[in-house]
C-alpha positions as CSV (number, residue, x, y, z in Angstrom):
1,X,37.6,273.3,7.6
2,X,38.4,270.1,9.0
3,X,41.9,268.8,10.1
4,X,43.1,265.4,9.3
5,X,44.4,264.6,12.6
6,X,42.1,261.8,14.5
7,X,41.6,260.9,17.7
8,X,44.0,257.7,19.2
9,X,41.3,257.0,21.4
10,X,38.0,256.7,18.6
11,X,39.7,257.2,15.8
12,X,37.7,260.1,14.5
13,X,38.6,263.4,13.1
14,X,39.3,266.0,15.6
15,X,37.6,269.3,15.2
16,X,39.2,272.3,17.4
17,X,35.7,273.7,18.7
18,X,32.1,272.7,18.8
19,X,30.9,275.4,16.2
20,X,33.5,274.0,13.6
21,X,32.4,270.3,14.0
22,X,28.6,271.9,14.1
23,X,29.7,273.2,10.8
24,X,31.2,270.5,9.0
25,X,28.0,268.2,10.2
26,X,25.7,270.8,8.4
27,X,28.4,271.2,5.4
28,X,27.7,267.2,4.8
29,X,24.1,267.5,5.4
30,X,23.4,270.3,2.9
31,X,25.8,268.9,0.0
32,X,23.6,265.5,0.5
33,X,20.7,267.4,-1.0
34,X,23.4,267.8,-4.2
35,X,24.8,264.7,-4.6
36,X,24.8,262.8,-7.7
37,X,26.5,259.4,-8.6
38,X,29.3,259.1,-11.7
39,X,26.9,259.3,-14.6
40,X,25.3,262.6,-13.2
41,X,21.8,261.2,-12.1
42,X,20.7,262.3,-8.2
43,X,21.3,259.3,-5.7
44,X,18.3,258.0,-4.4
45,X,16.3,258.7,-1.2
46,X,18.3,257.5,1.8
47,X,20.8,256.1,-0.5
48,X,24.2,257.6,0.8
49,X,22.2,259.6,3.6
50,X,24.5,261.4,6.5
51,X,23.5,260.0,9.8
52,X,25.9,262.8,11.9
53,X,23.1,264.2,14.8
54,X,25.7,266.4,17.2
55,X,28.7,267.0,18.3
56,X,30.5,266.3,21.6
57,X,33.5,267.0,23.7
58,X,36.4,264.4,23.9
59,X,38.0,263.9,26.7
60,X,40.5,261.9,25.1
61,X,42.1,264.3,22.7
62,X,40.5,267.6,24.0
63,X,38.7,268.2,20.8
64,X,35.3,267.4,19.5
65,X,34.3,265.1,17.1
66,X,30.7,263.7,15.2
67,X,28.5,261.5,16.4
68,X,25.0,259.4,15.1
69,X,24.7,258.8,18.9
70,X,21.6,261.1,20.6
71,X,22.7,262.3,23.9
72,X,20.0,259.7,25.4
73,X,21.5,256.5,23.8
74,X,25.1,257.8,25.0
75,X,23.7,258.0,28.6
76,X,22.0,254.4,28.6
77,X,25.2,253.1,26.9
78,X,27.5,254.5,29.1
79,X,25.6,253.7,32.1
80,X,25.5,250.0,31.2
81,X,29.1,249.9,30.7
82,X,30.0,251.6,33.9
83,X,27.5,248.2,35.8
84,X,29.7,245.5,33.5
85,X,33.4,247.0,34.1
86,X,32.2,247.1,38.0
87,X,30.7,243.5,37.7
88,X,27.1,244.0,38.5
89,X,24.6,242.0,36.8
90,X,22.1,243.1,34.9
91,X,18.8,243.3,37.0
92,X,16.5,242.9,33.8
93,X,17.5,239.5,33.2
């Protein structure tokens, strides 16, 4: 399913549309449920867990890769970034 190529911008895998990444994200989810460590016994609860909660658009590589980001801590992040690269300070201090 997935391609090895990564992203030179992020450095994460590419994935060619939004269902495949979507895919892949609930491939790793369900074969968590599974997993089980060398000598056969089930890993522990939260031990190992996948944290992947969407998927996005690049605008980097054109593709679309996984993220543990929700779409509000992007926005807030982004946003903050945007005040220090234009040299604002930060009002809350």
């Amino acid at each position: 399913m997935a391609t090895n190529k990564k992203c030179r911008e992020t450095g994460k895998v590419i994935f060619a549309s939004w269902i495949e990444a979507r895919l892949v994200m609930l491939d790793i989810k369900w074969n968590y449920f599974f997993k089980r460590d060398e000598t056969g016994r089930r890993i522990k609860h939260r031990q190992g867990r996948p944290v992947q909660r969407r998927a996005y658009y690049c605008t980097h590589c054109g593709g679309y890769h996984l993220t543990k980001w929700k779409k509000s801590n992007f926005n807030s992040y982004t946003e903050k970034k945007w005040r220090r690269d234009k040299g604002e300070e930060n009002p809350d201090l």
